[in-house]
Every structure is written in structure tokens, then in C-alpha cells.
VOVO-972236 format. One record per residue: residue in one letter; x, y, z of N, C-alpha, C in turn. Coordinates in pm, whole numbers, plus 50000, padded with zeros to 5 digits. Layout:
aXYZXYZXYZ
...
***
This chain:
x370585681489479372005685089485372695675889586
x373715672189551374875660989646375775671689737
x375875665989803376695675889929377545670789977
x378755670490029379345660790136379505662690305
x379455653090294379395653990448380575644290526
x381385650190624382795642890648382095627690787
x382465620190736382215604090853383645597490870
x383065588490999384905579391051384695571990900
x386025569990857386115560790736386245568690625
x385635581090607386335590990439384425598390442
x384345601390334383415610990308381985604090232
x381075610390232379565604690202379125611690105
x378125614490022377235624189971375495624690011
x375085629790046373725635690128372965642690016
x371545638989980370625644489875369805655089926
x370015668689847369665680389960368655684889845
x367285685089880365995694589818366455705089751
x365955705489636366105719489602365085727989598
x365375739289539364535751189567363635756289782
x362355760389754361945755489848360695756889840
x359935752889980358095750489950357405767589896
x358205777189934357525786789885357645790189720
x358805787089667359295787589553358475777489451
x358245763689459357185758789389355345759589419
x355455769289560353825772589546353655786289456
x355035793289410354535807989379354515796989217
x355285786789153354965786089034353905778489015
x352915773889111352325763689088350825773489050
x350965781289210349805790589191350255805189064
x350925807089001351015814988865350795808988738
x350735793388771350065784388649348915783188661
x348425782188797346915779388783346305793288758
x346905803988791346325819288759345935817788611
x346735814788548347185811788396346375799688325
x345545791788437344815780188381345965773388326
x347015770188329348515761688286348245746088338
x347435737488301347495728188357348015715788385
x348565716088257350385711288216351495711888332
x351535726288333352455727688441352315724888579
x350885730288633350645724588728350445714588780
x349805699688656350265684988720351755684588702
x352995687988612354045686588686354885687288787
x353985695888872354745701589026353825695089132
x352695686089087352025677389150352715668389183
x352815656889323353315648989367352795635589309
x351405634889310350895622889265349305629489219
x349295630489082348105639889028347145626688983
x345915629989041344825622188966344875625088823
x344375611288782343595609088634342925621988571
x341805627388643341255638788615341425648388646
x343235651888697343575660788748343015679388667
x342945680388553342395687288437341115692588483
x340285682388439338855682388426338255687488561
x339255678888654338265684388811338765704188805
x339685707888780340055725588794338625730088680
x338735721388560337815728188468336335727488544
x336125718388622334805716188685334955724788765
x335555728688835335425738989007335075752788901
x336035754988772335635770588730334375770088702
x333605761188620332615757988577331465759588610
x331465752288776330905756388862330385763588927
x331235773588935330995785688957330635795788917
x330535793888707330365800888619331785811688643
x332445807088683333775815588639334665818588520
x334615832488495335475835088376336775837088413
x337185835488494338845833688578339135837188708
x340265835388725340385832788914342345833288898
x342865841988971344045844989034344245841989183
x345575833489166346125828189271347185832889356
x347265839289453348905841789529348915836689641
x350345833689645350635833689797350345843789946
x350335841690043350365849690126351475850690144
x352165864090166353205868990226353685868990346
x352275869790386352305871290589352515862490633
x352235846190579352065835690613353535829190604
x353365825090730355105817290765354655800190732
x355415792890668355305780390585355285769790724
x354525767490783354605756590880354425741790810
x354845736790929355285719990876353805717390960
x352975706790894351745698190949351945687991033
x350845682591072351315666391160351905651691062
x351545658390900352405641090803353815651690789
x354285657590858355355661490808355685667690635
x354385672890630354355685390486353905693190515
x354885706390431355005719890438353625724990405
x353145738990484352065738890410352135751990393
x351745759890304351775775590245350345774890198
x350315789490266348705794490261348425805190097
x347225804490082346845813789983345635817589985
x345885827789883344285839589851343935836489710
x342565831589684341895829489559341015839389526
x341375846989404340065855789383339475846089284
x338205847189317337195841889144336115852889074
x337065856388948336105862388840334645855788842
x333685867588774332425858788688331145864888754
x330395854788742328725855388779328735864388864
x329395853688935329335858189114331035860089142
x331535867289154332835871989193332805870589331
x333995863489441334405858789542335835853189577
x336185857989690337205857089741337115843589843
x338285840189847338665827489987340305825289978
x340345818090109341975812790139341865801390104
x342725792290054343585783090087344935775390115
x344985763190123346525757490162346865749490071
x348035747590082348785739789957350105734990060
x349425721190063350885712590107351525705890029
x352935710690104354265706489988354975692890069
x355475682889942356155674790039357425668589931
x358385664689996359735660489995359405649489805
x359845651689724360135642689627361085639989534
x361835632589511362835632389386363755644089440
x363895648889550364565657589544364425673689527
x362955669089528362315684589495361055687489579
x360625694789595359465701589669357705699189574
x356935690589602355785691089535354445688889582
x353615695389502352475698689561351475684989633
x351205682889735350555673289766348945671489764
x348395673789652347165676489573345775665889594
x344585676389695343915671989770342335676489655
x341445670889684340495683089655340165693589737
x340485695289827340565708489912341885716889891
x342495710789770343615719989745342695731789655
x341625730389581340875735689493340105747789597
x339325743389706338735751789782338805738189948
x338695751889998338765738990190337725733590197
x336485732390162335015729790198335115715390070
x335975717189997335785705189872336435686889946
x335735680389897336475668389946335855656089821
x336165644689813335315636989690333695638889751
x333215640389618331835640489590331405655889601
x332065665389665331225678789735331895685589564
x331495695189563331425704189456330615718589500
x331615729589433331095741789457329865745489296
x328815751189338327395754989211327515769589269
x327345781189131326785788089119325115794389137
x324365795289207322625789289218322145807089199
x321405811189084320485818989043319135821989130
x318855828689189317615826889288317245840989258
x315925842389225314675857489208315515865089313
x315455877889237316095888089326315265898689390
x314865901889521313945907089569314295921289515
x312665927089494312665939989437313215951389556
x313805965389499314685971889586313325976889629
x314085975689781313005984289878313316000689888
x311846004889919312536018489894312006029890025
x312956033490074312366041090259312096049090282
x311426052190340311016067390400311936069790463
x312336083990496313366088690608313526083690728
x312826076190794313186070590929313536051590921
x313366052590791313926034690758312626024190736
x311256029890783309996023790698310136020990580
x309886008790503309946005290400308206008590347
x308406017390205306946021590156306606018390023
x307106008289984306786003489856306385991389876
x304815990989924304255979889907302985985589901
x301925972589880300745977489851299605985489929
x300055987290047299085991090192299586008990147
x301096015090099301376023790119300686035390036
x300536045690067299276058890033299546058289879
x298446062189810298536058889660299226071889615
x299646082389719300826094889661302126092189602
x302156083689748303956072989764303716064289649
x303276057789626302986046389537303346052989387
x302426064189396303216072389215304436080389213
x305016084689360306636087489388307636073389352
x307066060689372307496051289334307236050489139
x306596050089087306536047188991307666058588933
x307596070188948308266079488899310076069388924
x310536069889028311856063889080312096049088967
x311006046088946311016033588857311916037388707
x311206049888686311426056488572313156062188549
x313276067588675314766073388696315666060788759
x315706049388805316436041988828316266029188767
x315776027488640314906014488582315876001088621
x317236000688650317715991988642317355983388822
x317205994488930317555988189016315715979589049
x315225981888952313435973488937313255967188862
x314575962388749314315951088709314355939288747
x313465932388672313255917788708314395909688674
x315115905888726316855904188752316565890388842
x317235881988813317775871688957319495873789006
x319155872489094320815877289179321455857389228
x322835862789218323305847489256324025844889360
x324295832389441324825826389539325415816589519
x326625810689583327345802689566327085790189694
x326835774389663326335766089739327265753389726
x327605749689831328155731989827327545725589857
x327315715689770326705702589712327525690089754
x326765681189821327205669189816326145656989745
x326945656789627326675646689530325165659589460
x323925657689477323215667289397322405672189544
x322555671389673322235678589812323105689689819
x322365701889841322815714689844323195712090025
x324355714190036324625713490231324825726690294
x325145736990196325025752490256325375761490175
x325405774790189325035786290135326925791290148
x327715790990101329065794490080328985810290074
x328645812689970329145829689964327415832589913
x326945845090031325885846490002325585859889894
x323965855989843323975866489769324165884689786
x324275891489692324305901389713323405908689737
x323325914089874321795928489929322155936289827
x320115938389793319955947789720319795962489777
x320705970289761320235981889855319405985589811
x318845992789941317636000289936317656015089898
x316456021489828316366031789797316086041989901
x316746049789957316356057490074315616074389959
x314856078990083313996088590059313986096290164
x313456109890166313196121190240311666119390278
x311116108590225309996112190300309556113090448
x308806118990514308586123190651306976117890612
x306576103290676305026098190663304676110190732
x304856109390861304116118390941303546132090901
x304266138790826304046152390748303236148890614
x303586134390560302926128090452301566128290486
x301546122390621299366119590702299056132690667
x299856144990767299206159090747298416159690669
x299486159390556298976170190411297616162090357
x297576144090362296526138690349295336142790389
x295436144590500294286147690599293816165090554
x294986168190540294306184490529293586182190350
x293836175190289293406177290156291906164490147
x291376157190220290476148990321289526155790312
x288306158490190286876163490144287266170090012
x288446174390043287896183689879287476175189763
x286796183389640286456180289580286696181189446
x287516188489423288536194189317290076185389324
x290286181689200291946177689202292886187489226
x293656186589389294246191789449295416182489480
x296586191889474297906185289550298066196389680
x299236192889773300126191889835301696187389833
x302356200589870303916195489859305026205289994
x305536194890069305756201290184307776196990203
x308506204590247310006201490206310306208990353
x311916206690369312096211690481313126221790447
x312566233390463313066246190430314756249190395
x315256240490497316676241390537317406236090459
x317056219390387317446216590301317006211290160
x316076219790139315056209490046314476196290024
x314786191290156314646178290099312706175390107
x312136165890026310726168290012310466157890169
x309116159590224308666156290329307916148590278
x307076152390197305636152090136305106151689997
x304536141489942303616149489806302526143089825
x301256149789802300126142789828299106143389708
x298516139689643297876143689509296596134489530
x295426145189526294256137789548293026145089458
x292426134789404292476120389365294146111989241
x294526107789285296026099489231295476102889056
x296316092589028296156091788862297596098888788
x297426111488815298296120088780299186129188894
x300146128988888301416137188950301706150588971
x300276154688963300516168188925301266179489019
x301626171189141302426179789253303916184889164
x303886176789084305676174789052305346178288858
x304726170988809304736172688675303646181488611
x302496183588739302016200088681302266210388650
x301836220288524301596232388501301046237988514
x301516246588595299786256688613300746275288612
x299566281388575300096299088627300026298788772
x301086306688844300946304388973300086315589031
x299566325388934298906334288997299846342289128
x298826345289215299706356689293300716350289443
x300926338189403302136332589487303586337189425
x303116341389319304536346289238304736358889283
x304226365589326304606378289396305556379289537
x305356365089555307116363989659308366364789565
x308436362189443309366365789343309236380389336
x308256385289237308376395489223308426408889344
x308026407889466308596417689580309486415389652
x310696403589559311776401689602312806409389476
x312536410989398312706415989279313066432489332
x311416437889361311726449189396311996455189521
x312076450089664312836450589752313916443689739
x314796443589663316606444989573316446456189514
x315746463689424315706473289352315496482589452
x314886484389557315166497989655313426497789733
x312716493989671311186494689768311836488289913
x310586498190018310746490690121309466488890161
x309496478990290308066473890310307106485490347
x307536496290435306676510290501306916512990361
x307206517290235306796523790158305476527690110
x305026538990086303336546690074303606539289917
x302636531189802302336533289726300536533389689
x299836526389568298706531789559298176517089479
x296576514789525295996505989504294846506389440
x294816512389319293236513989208292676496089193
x291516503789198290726488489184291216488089017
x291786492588919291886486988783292686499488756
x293586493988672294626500888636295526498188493
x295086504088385295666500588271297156498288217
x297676489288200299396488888189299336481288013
x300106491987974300656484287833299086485187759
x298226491687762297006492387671295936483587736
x296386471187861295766464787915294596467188041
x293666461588075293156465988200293476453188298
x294256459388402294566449988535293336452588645
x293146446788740291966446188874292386438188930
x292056443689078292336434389219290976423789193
x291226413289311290166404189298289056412589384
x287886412489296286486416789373286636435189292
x287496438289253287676454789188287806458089349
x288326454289423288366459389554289686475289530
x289226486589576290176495789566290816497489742
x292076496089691292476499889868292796512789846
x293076522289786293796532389796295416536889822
x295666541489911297226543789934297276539590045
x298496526890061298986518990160300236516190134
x300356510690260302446506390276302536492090161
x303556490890121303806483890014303136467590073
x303736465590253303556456190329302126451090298
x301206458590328299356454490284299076455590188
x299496461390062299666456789965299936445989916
x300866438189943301496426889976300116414989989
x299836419990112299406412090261297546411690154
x297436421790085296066418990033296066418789864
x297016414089817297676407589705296976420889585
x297536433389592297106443689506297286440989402
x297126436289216297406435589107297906443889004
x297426457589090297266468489038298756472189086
x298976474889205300236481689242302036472089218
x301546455889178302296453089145302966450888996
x301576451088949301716459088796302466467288791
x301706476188799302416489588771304256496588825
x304316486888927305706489088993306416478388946
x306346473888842307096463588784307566469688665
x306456476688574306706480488480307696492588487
x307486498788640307966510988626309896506888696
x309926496188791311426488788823311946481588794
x311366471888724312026460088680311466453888547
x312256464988459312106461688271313326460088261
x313466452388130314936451688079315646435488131
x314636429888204315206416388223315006414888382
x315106421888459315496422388607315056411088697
x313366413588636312276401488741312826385888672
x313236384988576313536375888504314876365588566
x315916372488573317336374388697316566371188782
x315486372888917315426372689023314156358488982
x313846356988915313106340788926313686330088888
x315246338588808316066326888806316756318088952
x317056331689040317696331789121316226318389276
x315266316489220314496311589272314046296989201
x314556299389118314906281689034313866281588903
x313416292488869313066298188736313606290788624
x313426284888568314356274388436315426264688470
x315526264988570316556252488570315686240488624
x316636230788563316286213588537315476208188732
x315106203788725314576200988889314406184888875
x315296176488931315936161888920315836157689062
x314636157789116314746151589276314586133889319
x315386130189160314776114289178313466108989128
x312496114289100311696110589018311436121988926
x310656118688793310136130488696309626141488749
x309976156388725309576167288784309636180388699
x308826189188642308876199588548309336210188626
x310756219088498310876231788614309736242988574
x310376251888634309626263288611309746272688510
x308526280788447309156284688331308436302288363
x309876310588382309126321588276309846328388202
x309046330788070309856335987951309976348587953
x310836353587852311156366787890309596376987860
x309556389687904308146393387911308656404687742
x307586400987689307336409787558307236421187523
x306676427587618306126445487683305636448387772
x304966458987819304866458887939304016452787977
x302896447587890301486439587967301996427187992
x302626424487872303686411287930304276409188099
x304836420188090305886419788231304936421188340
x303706431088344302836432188415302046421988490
x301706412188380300726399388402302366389288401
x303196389988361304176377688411304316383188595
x304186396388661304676402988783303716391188908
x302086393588855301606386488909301146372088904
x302166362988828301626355088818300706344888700
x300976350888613299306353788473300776352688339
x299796355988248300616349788101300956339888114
x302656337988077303216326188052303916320388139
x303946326488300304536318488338303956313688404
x304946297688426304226282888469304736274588575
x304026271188689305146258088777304556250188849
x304666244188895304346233088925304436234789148
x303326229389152303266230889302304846228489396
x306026220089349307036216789423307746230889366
x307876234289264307916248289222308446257789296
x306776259089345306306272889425306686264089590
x306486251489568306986248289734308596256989748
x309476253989669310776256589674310986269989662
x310146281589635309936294889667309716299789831
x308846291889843308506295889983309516287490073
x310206277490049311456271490140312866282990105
x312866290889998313636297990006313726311890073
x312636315790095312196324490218312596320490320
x312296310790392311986305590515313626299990558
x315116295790429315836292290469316956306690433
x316406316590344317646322390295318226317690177
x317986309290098318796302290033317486292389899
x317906298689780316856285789733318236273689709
x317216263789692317836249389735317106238089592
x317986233089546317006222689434316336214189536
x315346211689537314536202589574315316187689576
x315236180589687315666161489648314386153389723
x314306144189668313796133089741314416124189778
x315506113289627316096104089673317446106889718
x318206103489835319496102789876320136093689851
x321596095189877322326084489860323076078089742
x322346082689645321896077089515322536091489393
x323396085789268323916095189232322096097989080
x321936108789033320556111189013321216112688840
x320316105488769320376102388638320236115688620
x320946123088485320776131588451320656150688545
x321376148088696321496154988767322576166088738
x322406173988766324026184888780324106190488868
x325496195288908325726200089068324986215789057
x324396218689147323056228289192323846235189264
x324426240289360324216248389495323226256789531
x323016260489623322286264189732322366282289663
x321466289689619321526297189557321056310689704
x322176319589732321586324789810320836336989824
x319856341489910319016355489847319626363889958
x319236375089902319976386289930319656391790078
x320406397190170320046394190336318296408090358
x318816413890263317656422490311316246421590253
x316386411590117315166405590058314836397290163
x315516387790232315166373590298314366387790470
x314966393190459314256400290590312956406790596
x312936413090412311606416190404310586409890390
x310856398090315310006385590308309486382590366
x310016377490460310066373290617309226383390720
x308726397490674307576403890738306506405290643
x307096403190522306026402290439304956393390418
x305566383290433304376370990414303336364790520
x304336365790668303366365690785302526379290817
x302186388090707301176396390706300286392490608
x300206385890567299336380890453298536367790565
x299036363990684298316355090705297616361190871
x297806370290928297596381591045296546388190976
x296836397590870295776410690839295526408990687
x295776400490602295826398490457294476384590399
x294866384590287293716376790261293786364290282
x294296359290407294686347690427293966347790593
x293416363990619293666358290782292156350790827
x291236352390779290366343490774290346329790816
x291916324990765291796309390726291756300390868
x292736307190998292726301491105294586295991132
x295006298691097296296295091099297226290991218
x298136286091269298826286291420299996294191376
x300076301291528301066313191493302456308691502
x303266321191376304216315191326304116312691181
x303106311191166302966308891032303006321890873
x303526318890762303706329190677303556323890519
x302936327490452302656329190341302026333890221
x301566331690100300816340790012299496331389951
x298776334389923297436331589850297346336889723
x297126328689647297246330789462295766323289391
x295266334089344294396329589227294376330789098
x294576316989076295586316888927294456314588795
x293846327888756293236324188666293536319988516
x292916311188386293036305088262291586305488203
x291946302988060290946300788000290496315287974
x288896318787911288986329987895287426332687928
x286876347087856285696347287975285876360688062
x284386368688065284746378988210285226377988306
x284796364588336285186356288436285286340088448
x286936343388464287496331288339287726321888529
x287516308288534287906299588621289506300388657
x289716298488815290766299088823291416289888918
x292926285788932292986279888998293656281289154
x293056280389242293286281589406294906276289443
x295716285889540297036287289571297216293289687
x298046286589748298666291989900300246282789892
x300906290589895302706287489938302786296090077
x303796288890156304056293090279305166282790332
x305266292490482306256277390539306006282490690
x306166272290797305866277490914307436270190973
x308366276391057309626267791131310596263590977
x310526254290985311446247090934310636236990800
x309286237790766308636233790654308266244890615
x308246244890450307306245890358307046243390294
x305626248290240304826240790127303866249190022
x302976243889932302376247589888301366238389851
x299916246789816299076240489759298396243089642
x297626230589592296726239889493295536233289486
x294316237189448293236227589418292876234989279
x292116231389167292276231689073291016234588993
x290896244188936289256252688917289166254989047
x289496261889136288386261289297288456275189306
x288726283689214288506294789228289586306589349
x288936309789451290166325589526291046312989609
x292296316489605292936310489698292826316089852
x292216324489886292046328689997290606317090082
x289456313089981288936307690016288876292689979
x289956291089938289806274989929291236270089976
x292316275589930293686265289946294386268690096
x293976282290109294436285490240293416279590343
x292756273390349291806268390496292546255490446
x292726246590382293566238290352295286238390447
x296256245590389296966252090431296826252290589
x296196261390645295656263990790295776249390868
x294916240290801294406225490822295726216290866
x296606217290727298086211290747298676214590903
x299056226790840300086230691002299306228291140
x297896228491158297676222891284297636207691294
x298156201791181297596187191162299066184491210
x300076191791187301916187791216301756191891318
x301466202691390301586211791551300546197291620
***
């Protein structure tokens, strides 16, 4: 634009810029957003030959599927030392590898107009002739995966328990163990890589609840047997697992076993009926065999106690008296409701593969009788019955977790299911009599400690093999065990049991 300007002698005209440096960087950088490359060597001052080809090379490079350009706003347009304007900007780049950076764009005086003074560091700051930005593919380290205190346990030294808690996680997170390469962005001069620009992306790590230390325990306490036995130990308060120990390995059976739980299920069922109105001093009666539904029930050994408080009953796992007080309180569905309320059929998603618990509705009374203690059809799995006895010990059953952090394939929101204040109180004298004066006291235990002993017999036979059980929790753990054919849980899983908690104390 011509202007005038008044001088001695009459008047002049003066050539005044138009627009200004911010005004041809917002169109320069909305063409290159646009890949416009037309437009953008027109607002170029003096555009190379390959002005084109070199933008198509930088995307290229990078394996970029596009890249948006703006100005900074914040940025006040300073003048340089050649006397050009320079306006700053923000580059995002789409693609492989998605990345952000600044650059500058100096403007200078031409024809009357404002134009871009076009560097190869107008492309990126690190660019100059010969340097070039590469995309570089490099093996992506497999996700590590931690124990609760930030030990990394997925390697080959780690206990062959952990090692099949890993394989399981493999199963539920398959993507973050694939064999994948991850990428980085590098400048090159001429075909010399000179540094690492935008580095690759950390693979996070898989965090876990495991507690090694409680992990050694349960090892050590399960350290001779000779029967395939697990261990599974959680922390009462919040389910989260401490522990799974399965020895000899192979199979999972802490988590993906079935078994009858035998008479560990009677923390269900005398939760059942202390809600229904029993109390622990209650007088009832203990026949060594006692027919329910056409059936014959017996204590282990035909042992007859006679008439006792419901509590030693309890405490010396009667068959007979919980029979029969099942059939006679809780028909019509009731015990059924109260093993729901203990995680009885619902899905159990702690990050790796895990079976819930099953019991079906009972058929008649021999049904309900033998589902009371344990026997028929219902089935669970040692983390199971762990999460029985953590619901004692917290008030509250709790779904079981292992992995944190991490949203859980196929998970649904759970809450904290709570038991009823005067069940959680009876419990709570109930079970540390089973390990004082019950068929547990034998085992040697440290005090404090509370739980039940279950002999879960199968198969058939006068005397059909069965399998050995103790659930409990001492403080702020519990757990359960099982060893498998080993026959009374009083003499096999509970000296086990016993073993643990002095192995944590």
C-alpha cells in the first residue's frame, strides 16, 4: 500500500507491508495442517527446488499419517538479529508414533508483503541439510509384572505358584504380552543415528497384591506334603490376594479347583442360622448318626457328643446337628440367600482365570442336609472358601483381586457385601473355638487365631476318600487350605494351617 508522507518540496509516497507476520504464519501453518503445498511455497520467500518432497520426506519419516500446525498465542512476535520476525509454533504429529514439538517461523519484508523465510529447521529445530527425522521400531520389552512392594516377579528365578498367576494374567490381558515392537523417533545425520528425539513408550507394569513374604509362608508351610495341596491367603480387609501357592505346580487348583468343601461350609451355614435366631449358648443335640430325608448322616469317627451348646458343636464339626437344624430352619431357599451373600455364584475375576462357587438349589431335605455340611453338589475352590473366612474376619464379603490398577476383562462392579452385625459376632466366637477346644486344637496354633476344619469326602465306598480343609484367618489375613485325598482335615490341613501363621508371626 502507498501512503503519503508530507517533505520540503510537496509530497512522496512510502511502500507500507501489508497484512502482518502473524497473519501469514496463521495461513501458512493452516496450509501445511492441510498438506497445501501450493500454497505454502507461495508465502515462501525463496522456496527450494524440493520444497514439496522435503515436507513429504519429514511426514514420511516419521511414518506420519498427519500433523496440525498453530500458532502460539502466548507468543509475542519478536524481531531476530537479521532483522526477521519470528512467530513461534506447536506441531502435533499423527501416526506410528504420535508427538508433539515447537517451532519458529521467520518472517521477512518482501514485495511488500510478509514471507516465510524457509529453513530446514522451519520443518523441525533439530533439522538442518543432511539431518532427517526416522521413525525406528525396536523389540518391546515384555510387561513386567509386581508384587505389592514393586519387586518385579515375572522372571525365571520366581516360585513356580507366581509363574502360573502369570500365565493366567497372560490369558486375561493377552494384549499387554504380546510380542509387539514399540517405536522411537531418532535424528540421523546422513544414515548416523545422532540421538534418540522422542523416546519410546514405557510399558507399564502390571501391579499385583502379592505379599512374597506371606507367599514364602504358605510355601514353607505346604514344604513335605505329599498330596497335591494348595494354599490361598488374602487380606481380610480388602480382599486383595497375598498368596497362592499350589504344590506340586502343573495345575491351578487354588483358583480353578473344584472340590466339596466339606465342613468349612458350615461358616455359611451357622451364619445362616444365627440370622434365623440360634444362638451360640444354645442346648442342641449330637447323635453319632442321624437319619434326614430317608438318609443316614454321622459325625466323623460315629463320635456321639450328646447335648451341647450350639458353640462345640460348631467347634467339633457335629453333621448330625447341622443336618438336622437346617432341615428344620432353613428350607425354602434361605441357606441358599446366605451363600449367596458369601459369593455363592457370582463371577470371581481377580485378574487371572478363577471358578466361582457353586451351590445349587437343594432338592429335599437330604439335599439341603448334605448341601448344610458341605457334601452333594456344592463346589469351590480354595480362594472360595479363602473369601469366606476373610468375610468373617472383615464383616464384609469382598470379591477377591489380585491385579490393580488395571480395568479387569470381563469384570463387573462387586461391592463389598455386608454380613449381618450379629452373625459377624457370632462367628467371630465361633471359629476361634474350633481352634482352643475343637478339632483343630491339636494342631498348635498362635493365639488369635480362628477357623474351621473340613473333611470333604467323594467318590463312593463305606469309606469313600476325602479331601483335607482348614479356612481361617488370624488379624488381618485369611486363608484356606486343602491337600487332596489326605483324608480328616483336623489331621492334615490344619497342622499345615498352624505351620503358616507361625511362619508370618
Amino acid at each position: 500500500m502507498l501512503v503519503p508522507a508530507v517533505a520540503a518540496g510537496g509530497v512522496i509516497w512510502a511502500l507500507r507491508t501489508e497484512g502482518s507476520p502473524e497473519e501469514t504464519a496463521d495461513r501458512y501453518l493452516a496450509a501445511w495442517s492441510a498438506q497445501n503445498y501450493a500454497a505454502m511455497r507461495a508465502l515462501v520467500a525463496d522456496p527450494p527446488a524440493d520444497f514439496e518432497s522435503r515436507h513429504r520426506g519429514f511426514l514420511s519419516g516419521v511414518k506420519a499419517t498427519g500433523a496440525a500446525f498453530r500458532r502460539k498465542e502466548s507468543a509475542r512476535t519478536v524481531t531476530d538479529a537479521t532483522d526477521a520476525e519470528v512467530v513461534t509454533f506447536t506441531a502435533g504429529v499423527s501416526g506410528a508414533r504420535s508427538f508433539d514439538y515447537d517451532g519458529r517461523l521467520r518472517l521477512v519484508e518482501r514485495d511488500g508483503t510478509w514471507k516465510v523465510a524457509w529453513t530446514a529447521a522451519t520443518l523441525h529445530p533439530l533439522l538442518k541439510q543432511g539431518r532427517s527425522l526416522r521413525l525406528v521400531t525396536e523389540q518391546r520389552e515384555p510387561a513386567r509384572v509386581l508384587a505389592a512392594d514393586g519387586t518385579e516377579v515375572n522372571h525365571p528365578g520366581a516360585p513356580g505358584s507366581v509363574q502360573q498367576l502369570i500365565e493366567g494374567m497372560r490369558q486375561t490381558f493377552p494384549g499387554r504380552f504380546a510380542a509387539a515392537g514399540r517405536t522411537r523417533i531418532d535424528l540421523f545425520q546422513g544414515d548416523e543415528r545422532v540421538k534418540t528425539v522422542v523416546a519410546p513408550a514405557t510399558t507399564k507394569p502390571i501391579r499385583t497384591t502379592l505379599d512374597l513374604k506371606v507367599h514364602a509362608a504358605g510355601a514353607a508351610a505346604l514344604k513335605g506334603v505329599d498330596k497335591p495341596a494348595s494354599l490361598v491367603a488374602l487380606r481380610a480387609s480388602t480382599a486383595e490376594i497375598l498368596a497362592v501357592v499350589n504344590a506340586p505346580g502343573g495345575f491351578n487348583r487354588a483358583l480353578l479347583g473344584k472340590y466339596p468343601p466339606g465342613s468349612t461350609f458350615k461358616v455359611v451355614t451357622a451364619s445362616a442360622l444365627v440370622a434365623g435366631g440360634v444362638e451360640p449358648d444354645q442346648q442342641v443335640t449330637c447323635p453319632a448318626e442321624k437319619n434326614i430325608g430317608g438318609f443316614p448322616f454321622h459325625n466323623a469317627g460315629f463320635k456321639d457328643y450328646g447335648t451341647l451348646s450350639f458353640r462345640n458343636a460348631f467347634a467339633h464339626s457335629c453333621n448330625t446337628t447341622f443336618g438336622e437344624l437346617s432341615v428344620a430352619e432353613l428350607n425354602g431357599g434361605r441357606l441358599g440367600e446366605v451363600a449367596e451373600s458369601f459369593g455363592f455364584g457370582t463371577p470371581i475375576t481377580p485378574g487371572v482365570p478363577a471358578v466361582r462357587a457353586e451351590f445349587p438349589a437343594p432338592r429335599d431335605d437330604t439335599d439341603l442336609a448334605s448341601a448344610s455340611i458341605g457334601q452333594g453338589r456344592v463346589l469351590a475352590s480354595p480362594l472360595n472358601m479363602a473369601s469366606v473366612a476373610a468375610a468373617i474376619a472383615s464383616g464384609s464379603w469382598i470379591p477377591p483381586k489380585l491385579v490393580t490398577g488395571e480395568p479387569i476383562p470381563g469384570a463387573r462392579p462387586d461391592r463389598p457385601r455386608p454380613l449381618e452385625e450379629g452373625v459377624v459376632k457370632a462367628l467371630r466366637s465361633l471359629m476361634p473355638a474350633v481352634v482352643t477346644d475343637g478339632t483343630a486344637h491339636g494342631a498348635s496354633f498362635p493365639p488369635g487365631s480362628a477357623g474351621k476344619t473340613g473333611t470333604a469326602e467323594y467318590g463312593s465306598g463305606k469309606e469313600p476318600p476325602a479331601h483335607s480343609w482348614f479356612i481361617g484367618y488370624k488379624g488381618d489375613v485369611a486363608f484356606s487350605v486343602i491337600v487332596e485325598g489326605a483324608g480328616a482335615g483336623s489331621a492334615v490341613a490344619a497342622p499345615i494351617a498352624a505351620r503358616f501363621l507361625r511362619a508370618l508371626a
